[in-house]
Each structure stands twice: as structure tokens, then as C-alpha cells.
PDB file of N, CA, C and O in Angstrom:
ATOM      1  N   UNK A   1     -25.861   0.300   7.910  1.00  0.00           N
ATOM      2  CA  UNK A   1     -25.919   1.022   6.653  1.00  0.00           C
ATOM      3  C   UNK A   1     -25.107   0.252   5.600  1.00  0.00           C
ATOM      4  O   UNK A   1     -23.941  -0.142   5.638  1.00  0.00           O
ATOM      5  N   UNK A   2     -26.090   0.145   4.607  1.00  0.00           N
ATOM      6  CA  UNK A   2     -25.029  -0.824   3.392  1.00  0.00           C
ATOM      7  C   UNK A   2     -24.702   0.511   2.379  1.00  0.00           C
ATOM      8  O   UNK A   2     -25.330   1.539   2.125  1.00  0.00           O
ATOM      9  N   UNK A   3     -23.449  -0.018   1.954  1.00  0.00           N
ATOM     10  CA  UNK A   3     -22.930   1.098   0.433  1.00  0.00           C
ATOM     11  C   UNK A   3     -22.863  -0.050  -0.540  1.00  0.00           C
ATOM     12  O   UNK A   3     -22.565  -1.204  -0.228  1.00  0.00           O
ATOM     13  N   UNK A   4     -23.131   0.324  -1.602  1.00  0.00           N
ATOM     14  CA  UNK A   4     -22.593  -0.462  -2.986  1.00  0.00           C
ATOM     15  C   UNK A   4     -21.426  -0.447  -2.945  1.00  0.00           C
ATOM     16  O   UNK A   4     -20.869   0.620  -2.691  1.00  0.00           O
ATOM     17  N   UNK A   5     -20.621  -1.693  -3.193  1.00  0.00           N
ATOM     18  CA  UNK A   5     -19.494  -1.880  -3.569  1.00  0.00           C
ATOM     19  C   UNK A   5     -18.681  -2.244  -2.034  1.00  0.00           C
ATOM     20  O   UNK A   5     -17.489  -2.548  -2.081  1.00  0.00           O
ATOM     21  N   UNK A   6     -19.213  -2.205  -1.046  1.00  0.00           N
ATOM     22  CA  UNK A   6     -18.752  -2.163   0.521  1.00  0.00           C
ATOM     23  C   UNK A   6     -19.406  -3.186   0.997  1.00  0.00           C
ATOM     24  O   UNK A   6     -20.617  -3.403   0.969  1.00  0.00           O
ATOM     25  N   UNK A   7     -18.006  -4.206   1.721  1.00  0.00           N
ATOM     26  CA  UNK A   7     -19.017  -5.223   2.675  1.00  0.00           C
ATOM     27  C   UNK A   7     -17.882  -5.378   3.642  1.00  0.00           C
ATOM     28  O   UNK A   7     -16.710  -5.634   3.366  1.00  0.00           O
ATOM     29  N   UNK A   8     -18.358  -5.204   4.684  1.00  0.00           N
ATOM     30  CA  UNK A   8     -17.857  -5.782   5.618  1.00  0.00           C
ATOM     31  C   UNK A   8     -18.109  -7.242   6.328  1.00  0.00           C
ATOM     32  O   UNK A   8     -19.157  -7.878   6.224  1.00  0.00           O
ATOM     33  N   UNK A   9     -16.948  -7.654   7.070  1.00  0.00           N
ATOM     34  CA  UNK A   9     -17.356  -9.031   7.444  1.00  0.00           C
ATOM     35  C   UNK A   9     -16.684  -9.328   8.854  1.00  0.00           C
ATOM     36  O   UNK A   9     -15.498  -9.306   9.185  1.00  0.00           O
ATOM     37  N   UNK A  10     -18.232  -9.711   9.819  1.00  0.00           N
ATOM     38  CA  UNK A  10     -17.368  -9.897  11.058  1.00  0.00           C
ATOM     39  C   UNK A  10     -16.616 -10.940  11.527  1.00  0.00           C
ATOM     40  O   UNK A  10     -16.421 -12.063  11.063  1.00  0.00           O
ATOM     41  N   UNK A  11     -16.068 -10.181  12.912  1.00  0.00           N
ATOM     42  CA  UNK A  11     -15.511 -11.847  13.911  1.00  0.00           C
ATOM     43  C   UNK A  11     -16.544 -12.853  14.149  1.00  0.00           C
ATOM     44  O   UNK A  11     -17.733 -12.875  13.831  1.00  0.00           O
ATOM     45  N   UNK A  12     -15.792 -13.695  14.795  1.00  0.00           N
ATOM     46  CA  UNK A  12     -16.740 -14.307  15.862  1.00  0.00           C
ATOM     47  C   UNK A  12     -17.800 -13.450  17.047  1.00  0.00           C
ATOM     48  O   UNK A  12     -18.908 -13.767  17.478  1.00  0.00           O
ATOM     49  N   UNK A  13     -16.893 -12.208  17.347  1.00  0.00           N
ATOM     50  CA  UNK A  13     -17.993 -11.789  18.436  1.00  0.00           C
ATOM     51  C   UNK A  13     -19.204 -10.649  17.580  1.00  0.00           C
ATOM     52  O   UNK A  13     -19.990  -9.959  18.228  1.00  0.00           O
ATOM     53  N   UNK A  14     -19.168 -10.644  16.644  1.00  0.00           N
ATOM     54  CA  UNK A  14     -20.136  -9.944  16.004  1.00  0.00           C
ATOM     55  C   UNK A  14     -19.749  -8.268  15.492  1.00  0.00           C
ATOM     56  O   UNK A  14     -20.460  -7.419  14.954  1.00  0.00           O
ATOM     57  N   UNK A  15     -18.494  -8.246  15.868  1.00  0.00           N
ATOM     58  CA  UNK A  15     -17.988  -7.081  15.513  1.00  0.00           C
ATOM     59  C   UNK A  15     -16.955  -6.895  13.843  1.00  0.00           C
ATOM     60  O   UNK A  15     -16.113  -7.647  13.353  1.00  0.00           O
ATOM     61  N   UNK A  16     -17.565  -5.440  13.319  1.00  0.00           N
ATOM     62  CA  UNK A  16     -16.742  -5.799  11.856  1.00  0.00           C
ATOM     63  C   UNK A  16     -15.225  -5.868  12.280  1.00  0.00           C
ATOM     64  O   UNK A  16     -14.662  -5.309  13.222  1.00  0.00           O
ATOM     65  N   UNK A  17     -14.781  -6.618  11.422  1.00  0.00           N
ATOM     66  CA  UNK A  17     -13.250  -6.948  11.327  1.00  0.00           C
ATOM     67  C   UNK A  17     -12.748  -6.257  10.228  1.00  0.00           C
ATOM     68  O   UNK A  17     -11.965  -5.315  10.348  1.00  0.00           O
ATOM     69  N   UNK A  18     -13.169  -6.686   9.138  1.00  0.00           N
ATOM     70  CA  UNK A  18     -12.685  -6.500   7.893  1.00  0.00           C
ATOM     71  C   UNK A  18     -13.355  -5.678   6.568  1.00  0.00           C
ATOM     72  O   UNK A  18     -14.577  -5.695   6.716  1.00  0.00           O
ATOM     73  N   UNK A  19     -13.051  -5.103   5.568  1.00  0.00           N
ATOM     74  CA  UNK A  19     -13.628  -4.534   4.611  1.00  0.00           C
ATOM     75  C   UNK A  19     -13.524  -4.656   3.358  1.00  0.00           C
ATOM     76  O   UNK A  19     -12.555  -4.082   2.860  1.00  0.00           O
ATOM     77  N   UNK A  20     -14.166  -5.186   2.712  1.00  0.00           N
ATOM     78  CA  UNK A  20     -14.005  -5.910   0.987  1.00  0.00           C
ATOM     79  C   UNK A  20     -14.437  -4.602   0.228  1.00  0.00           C
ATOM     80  O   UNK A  20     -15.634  -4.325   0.306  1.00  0.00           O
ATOM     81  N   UNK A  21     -13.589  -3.722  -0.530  1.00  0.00           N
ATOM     82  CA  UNK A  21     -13.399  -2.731  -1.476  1.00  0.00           C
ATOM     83  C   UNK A  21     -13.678  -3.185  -2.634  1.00  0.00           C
ATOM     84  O   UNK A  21     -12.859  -3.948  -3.146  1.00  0.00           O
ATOM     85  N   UNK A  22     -15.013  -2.815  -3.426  1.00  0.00           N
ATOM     86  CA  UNK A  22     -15.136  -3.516  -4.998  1.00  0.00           C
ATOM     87  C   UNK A  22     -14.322  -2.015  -5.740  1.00  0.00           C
ATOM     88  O   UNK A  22     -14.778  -0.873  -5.800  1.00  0.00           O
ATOM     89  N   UNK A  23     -12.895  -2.580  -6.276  1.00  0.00           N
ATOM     90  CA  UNK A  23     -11.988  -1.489  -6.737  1.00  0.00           C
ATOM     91  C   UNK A  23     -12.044  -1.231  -8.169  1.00  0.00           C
ATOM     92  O   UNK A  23     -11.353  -0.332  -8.647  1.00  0.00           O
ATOM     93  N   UNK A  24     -12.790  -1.926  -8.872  1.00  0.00           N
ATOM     94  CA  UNK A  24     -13.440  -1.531 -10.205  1.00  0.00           C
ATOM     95  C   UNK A  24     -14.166  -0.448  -9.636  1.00  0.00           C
ATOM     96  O   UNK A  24     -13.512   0.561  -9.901  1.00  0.00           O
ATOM     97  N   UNK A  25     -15.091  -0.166  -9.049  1.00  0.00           N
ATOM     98  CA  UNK A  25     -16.082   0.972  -8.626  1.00  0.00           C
ATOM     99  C   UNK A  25     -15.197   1.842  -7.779  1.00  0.00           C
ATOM    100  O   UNK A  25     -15.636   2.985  -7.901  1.00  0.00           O
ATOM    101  N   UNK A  26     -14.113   1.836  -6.945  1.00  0.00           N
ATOM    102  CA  UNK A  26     -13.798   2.785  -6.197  1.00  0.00           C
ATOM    103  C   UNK A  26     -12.015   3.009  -5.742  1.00  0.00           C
ATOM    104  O   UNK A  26     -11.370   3.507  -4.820  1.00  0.00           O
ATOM    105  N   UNK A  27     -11.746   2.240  -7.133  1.00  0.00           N
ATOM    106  CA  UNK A  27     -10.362   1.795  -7.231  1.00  0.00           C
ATOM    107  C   UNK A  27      -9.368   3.452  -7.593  1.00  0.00           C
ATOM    108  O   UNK A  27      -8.144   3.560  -7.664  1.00  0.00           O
ATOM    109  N   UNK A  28     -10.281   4.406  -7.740  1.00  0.00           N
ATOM    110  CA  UNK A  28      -9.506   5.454  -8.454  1.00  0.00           C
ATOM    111  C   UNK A  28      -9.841   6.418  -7.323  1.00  0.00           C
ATOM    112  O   UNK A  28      -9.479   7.593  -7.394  1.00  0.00           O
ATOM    113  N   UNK A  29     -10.582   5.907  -6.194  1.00  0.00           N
ATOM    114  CA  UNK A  29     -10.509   7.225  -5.076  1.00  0.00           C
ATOM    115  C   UNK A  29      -9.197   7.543  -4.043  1.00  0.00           C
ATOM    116  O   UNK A  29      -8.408   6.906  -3.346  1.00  0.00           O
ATOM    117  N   UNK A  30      -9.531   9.154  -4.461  1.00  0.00           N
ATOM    118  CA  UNK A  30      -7.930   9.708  -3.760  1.00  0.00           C
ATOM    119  C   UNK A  30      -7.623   9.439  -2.541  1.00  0.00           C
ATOM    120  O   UNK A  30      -6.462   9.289  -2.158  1.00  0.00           O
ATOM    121  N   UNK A  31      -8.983   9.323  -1.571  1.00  0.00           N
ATOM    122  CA  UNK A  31      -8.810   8.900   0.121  1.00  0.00           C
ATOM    123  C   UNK A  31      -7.926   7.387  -0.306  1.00  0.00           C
ATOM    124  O   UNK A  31      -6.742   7.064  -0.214  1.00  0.00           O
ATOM    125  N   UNK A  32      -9.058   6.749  -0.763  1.00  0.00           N
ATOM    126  CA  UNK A  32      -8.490   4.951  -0.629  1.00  0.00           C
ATOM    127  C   UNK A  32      -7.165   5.122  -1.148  1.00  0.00           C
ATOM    128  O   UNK A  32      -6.358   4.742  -0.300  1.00  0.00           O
ATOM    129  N   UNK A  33      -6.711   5.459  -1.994  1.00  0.00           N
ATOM    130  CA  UNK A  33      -5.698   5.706  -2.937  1.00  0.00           C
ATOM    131  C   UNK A  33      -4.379   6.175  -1.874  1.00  0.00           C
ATOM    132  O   UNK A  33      -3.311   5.572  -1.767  1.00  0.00           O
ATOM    133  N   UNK A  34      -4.738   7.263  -1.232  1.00  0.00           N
ATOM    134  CA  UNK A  34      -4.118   7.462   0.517  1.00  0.00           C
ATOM    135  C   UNK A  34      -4.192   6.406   1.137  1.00  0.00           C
ATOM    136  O   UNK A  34      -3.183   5.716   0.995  1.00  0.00           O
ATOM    137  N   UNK A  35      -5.212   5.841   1.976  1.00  0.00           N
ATOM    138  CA  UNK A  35      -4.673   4.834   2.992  1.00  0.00           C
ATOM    139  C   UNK A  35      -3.853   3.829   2.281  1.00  0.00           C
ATOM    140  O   UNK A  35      -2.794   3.416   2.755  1.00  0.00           O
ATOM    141  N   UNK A  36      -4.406   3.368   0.970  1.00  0.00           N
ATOM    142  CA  UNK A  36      -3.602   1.904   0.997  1.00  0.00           C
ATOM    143  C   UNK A  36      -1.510   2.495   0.970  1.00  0.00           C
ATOM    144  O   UNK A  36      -0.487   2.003   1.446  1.00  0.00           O
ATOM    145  N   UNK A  37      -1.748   3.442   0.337  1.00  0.00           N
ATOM    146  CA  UNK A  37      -0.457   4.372   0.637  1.00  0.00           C
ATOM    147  C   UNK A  37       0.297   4.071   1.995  1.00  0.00           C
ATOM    148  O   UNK A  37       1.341   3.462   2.230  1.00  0.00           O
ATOM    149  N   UNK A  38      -0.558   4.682   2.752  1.00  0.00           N
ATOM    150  CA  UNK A  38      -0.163   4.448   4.130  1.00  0.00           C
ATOM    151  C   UNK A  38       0.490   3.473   4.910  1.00  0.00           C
ATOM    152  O   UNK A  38       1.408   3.367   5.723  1.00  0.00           O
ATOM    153  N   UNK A  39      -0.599   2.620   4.166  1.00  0.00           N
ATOM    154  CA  UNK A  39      -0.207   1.189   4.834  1.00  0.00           C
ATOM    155  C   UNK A  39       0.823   0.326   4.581  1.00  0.00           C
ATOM    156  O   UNK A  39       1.366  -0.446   5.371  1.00  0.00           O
ATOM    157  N   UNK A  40       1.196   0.631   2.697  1.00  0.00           N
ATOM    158  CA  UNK A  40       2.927   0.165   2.022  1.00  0.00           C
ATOM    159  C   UNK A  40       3.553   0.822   3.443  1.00  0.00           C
ATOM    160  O   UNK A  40       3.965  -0.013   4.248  1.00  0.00           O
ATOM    161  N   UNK A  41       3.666   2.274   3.835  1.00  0.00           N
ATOM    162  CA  UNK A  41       4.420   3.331   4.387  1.00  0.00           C
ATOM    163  C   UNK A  41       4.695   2.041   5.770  1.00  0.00           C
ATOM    164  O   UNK A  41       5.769   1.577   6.152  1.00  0.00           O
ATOM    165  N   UNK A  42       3.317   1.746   6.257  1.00  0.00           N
ATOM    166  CA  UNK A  42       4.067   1.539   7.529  1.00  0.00           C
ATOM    167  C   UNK A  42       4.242  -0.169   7.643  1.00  0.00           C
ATOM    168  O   UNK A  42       4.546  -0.681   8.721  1.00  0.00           O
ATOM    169  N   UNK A  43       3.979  -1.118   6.212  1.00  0.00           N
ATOM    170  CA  UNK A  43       4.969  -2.112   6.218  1.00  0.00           C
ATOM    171  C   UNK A  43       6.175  -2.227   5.569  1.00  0.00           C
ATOM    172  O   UNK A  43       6.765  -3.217   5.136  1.00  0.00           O
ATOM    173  N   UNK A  44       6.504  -0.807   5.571  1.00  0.00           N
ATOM    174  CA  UNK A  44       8.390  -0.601   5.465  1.00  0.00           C
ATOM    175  C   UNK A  44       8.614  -0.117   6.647  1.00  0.00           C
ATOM    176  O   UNK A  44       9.802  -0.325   6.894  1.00  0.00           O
ATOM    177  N   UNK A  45       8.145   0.377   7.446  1.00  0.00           N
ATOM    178  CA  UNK A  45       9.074   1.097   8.572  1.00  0.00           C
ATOM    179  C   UNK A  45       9.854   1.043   9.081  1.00  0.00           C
ATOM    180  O   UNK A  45      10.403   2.040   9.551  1.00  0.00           O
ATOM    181  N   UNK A  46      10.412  -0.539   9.276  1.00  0.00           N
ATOM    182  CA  UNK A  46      11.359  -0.930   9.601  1.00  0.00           C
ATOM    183  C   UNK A  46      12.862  -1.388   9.069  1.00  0.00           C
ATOM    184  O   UNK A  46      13.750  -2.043   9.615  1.00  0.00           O
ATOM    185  N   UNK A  47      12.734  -0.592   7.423  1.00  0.00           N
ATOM    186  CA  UNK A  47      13.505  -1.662   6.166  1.00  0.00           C
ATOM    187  C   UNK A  47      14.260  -0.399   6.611  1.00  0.00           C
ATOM    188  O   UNK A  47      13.880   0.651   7.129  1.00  0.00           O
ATOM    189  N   UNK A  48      15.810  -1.000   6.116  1.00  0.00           N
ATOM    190  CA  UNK A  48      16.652   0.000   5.892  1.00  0.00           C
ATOM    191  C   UNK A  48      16.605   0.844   5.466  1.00  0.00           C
ATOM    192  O   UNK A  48      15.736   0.741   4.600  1.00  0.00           O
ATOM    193  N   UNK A  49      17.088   1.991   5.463  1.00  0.00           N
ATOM    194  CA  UNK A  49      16.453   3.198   4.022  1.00  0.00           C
ATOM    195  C   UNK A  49      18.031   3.876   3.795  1.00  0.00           C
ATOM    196  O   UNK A  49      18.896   4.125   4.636  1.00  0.00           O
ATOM    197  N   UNK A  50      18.030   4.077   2.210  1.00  0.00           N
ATOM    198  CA  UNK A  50      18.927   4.061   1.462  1.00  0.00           C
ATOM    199  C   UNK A  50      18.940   5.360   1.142  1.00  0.00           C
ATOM    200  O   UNK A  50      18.005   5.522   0.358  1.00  0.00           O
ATOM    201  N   UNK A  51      19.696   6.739   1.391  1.00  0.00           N
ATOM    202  CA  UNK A  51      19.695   7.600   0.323  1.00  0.00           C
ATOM    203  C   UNK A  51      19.753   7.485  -1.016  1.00  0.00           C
ATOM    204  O   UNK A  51      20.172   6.479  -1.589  1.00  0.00           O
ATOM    205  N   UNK A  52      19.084   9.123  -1.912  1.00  0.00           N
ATOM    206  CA  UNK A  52      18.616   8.952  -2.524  1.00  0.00           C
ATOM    207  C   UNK A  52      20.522   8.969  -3.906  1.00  0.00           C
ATOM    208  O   UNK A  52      20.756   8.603  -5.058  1.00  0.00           O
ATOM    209  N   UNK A  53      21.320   9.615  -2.778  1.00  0.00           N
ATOM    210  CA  UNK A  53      22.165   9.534  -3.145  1.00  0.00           C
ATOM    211  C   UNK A  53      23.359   7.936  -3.506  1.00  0.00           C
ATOM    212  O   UNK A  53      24.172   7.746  -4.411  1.00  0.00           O
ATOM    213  N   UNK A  54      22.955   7.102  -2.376  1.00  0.00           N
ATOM    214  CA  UNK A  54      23.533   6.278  -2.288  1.00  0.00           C
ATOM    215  C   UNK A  54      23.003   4.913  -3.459  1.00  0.00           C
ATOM    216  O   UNK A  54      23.546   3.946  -3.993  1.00  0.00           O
ATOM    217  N   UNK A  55      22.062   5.345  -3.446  1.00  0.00           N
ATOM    218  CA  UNK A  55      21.208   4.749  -4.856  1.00  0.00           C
ATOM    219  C   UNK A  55      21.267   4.909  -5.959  1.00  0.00           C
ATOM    220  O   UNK A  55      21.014   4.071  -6.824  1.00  0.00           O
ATOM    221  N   UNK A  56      21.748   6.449  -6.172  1.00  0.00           N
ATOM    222  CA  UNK A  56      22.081   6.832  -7.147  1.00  0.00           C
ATOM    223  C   UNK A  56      23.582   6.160  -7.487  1.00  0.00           C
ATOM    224  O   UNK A  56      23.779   5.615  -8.574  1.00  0.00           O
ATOM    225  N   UNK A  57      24.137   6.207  -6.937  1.00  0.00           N
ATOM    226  CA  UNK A  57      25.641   5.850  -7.208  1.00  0.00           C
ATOM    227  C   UNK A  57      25.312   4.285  -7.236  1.00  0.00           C
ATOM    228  O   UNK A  57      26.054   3.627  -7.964  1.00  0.00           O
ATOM    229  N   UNK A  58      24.810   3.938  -6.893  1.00  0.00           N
ATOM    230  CA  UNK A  58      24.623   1.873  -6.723  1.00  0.00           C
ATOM    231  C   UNK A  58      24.090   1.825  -8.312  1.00  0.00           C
ATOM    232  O   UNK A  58      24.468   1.006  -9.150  1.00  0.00           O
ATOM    233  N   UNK A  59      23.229   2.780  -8.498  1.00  0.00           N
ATOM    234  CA  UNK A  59      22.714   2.338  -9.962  1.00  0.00           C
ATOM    235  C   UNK A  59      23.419   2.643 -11.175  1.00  0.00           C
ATOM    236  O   UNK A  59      23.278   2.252 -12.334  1.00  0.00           O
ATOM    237  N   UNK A  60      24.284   3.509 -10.571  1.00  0.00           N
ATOM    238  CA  UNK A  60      25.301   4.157 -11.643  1.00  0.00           C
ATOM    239  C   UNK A  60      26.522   3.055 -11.531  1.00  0.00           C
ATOM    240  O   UNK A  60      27.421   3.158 -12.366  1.00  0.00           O
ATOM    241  N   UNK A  61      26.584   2.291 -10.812  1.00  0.00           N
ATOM    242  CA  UNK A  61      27.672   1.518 -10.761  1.00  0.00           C
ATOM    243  C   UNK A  61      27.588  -0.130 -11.691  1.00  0.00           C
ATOM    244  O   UNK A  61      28.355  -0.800 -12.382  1.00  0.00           O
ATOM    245  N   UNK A  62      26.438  -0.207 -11.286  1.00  0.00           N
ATOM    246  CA  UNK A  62      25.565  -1.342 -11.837  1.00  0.00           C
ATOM    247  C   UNK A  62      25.407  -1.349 -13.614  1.00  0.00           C
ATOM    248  O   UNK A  62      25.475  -2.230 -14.470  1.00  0.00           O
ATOM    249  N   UNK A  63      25.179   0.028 -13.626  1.00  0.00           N
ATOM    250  CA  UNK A  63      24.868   0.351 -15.144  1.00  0.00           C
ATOM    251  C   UNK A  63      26.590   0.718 -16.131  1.00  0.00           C
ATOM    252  O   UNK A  63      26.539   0.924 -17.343  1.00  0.00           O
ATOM    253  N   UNK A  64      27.658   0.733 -15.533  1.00  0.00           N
ATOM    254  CA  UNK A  64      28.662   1.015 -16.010  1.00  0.00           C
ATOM    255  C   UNK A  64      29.565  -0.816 -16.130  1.00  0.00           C
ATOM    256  O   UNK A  64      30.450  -1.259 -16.863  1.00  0.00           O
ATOM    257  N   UNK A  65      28.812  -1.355 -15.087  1.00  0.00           N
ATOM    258  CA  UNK A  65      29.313  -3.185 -15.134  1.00  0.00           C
ATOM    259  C   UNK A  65      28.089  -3.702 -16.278  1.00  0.00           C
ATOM    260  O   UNK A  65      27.938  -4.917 -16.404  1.00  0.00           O
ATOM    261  N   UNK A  66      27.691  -3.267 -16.659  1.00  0.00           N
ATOM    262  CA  UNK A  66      26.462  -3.717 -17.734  1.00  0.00           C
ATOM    263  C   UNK A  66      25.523  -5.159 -16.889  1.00  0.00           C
ATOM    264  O   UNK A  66      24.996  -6.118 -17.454  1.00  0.00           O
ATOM    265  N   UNK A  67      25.559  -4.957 -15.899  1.00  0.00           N
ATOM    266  CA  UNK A  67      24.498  -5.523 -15.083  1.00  0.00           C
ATOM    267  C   UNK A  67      22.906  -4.764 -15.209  1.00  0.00           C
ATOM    268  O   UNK A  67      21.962  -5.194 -14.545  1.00  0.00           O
TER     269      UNK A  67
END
């Protein structure tokens, strides 16, 4: 089944791999708009994570050194 704006492209063994999104045409959908979400989500998973507090004070500190 072909969609406009959708192509997929396989491996070597004939199976799809990959999916080319024409995002002029489908750049504003809320699903896609979700996964690619997702996917920032889970190439941080592993980063430190900072309260929202502790950020706050880093930026308040930063902004009082006129940095």
C-alpha cells in the first residue's frame, strides 16, 4: 500500500527498514508530533536530570554574574 508523502525503504533482505516523512504535508500531525517526542524522550534517558529547582537557582546565579 503506497500513501502520498510516505516511502519506505528496505534492507538488504527485503524487509522495510526505514520511513521517509514528507513533513511539509504531515509535519503538523499530533501522532508524528508524539513519536518524534518520544524518541528526544528516550535519547535522553540516560542524561543527568536536573531539578527544576536546581536550575532555577543555576540560572538565577548566572543572571546576577551578568553571564
Amino acid at each position: 500500500m503506497e500513501i502520498a508523502g510516505i516511502k519506505y525503504t528496505k534492507d538488504m533482505s527485503g524487509r522495510n527498514r526505514y520511513v521517509h516523512i514528507d513533513l511539509d504535508r504531515y509535519g503538523e500531525n499530533q501522532l508524528l508530533e508524539d513519536f518524534l517526542d518520544g524518541l528526544e524522550v528516550m535519547c535522553h534517558k540516560e542524561k543527568e536530570v536536573v531539578s527544576l529547582d536546581e536550575f532555577n537557582r543555576y540560572i538565577d546565579d548566572k543572571l546576577k554574574k551578568g553571564v
